[in-house]
C-alpha positions as CSV (number, residue, x, y, z in Angstrom):
1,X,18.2,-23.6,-30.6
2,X,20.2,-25.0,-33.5
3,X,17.5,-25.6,-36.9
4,X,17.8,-29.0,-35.7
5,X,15.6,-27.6,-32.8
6,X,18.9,-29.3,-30.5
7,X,20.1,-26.6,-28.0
8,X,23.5,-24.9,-29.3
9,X,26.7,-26.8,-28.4
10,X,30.4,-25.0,-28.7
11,X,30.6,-28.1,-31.4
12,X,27.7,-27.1,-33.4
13,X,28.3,-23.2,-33.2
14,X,31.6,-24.2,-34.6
15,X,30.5,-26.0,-37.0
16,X,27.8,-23.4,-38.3
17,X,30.2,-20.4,-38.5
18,X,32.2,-22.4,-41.3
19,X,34.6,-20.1,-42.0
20,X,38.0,-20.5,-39.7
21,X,38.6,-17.2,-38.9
22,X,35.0,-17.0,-37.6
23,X,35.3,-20.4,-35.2
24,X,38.9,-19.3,-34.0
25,X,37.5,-15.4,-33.3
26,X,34.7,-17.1,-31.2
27,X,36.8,-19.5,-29.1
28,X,39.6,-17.1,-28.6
29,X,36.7,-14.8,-26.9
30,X,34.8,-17.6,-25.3
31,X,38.6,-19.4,-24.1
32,X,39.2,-15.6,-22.6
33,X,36.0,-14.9,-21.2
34,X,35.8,-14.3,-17.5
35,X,33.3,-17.0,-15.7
36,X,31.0,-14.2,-15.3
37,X,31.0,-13.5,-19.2
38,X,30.6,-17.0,-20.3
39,X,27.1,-17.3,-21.1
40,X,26.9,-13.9,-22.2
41,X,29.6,-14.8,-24.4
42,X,28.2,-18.2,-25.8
43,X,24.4,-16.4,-26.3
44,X,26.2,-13.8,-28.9
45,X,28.1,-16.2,-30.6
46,X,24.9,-18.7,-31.0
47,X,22.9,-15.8,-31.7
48,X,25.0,-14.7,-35.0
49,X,25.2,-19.0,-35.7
50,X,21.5,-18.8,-35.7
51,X,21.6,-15.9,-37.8
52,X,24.0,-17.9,-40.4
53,X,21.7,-20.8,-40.1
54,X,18.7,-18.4,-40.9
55,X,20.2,-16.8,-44.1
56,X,21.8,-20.5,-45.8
57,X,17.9,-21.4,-45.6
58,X,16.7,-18.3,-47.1
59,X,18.9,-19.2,-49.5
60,X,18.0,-22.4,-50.3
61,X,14.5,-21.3,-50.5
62,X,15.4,-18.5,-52.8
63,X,17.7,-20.8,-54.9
64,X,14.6,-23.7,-55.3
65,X,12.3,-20.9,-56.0
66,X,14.8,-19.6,-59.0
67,X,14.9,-23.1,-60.4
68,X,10.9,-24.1,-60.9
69,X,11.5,-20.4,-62.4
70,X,9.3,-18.5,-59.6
71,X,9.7,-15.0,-59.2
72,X,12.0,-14.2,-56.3
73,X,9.5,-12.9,-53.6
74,X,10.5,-9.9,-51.2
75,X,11.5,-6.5,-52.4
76,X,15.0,-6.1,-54.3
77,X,17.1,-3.5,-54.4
78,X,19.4,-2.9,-57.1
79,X,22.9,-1.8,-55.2
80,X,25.1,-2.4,-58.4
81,X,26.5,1.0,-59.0
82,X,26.9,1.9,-54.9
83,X,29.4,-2.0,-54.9
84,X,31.3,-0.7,-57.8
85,X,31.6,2.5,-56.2
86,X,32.8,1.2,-52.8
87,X,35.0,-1.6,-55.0
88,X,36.8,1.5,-56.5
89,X,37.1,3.6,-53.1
90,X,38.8,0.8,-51.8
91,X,41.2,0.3,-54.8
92,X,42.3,4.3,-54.6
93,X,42.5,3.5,-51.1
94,X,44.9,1.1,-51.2
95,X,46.8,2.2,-54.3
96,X,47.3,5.7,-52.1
97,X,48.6,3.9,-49.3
């Protein structure tokens, strides 16, 4: 179920990826699916639109919590240096290629 608590539609899965590339990967796999891989299909795709749905809340909740100037709860991780280290793999990366 959508966070509307309204069962997923192709509509509102659609509408929760919100990113084009996203919506046009998941009806190019559910317009190919065989029958037999239909609901299989649509329960991934729902899944991973739940999933979005879940982390845009968190967010919100993190972002209201930041503005009344709350401490962020959960446990952080400081991953700084490994991002700047994969950015720079990836530049070399390219640049070799």
């Amino acid at each position: 179920m959508s966070d509307t608590g309204q069962p997923w539609t192709i509509e509102t899965i659609c509408e929760t990826l919100g990113d084009p590339t996203l919506t046009k990967k998941f009806l190019g796999e559910f317009n190919t699916a065989r029958v037999d891989q239909l609901i299989p299909t649509f329960e991934k795709w729902a899944s991973r639109a739940g999933r979005i749905q879940a982390a845009e809340q968190r967010g919100r909740e993190l972002a209201a919590a930041d503005d009344r100037g709350e401490e962020l709860p959960g446990e952080w991780v400081d991953r700084t240096e490994w991002v700047q280290q994969e950015a720079a793999r990836i530049r070399a990366e390219r640049g070799a290629a």
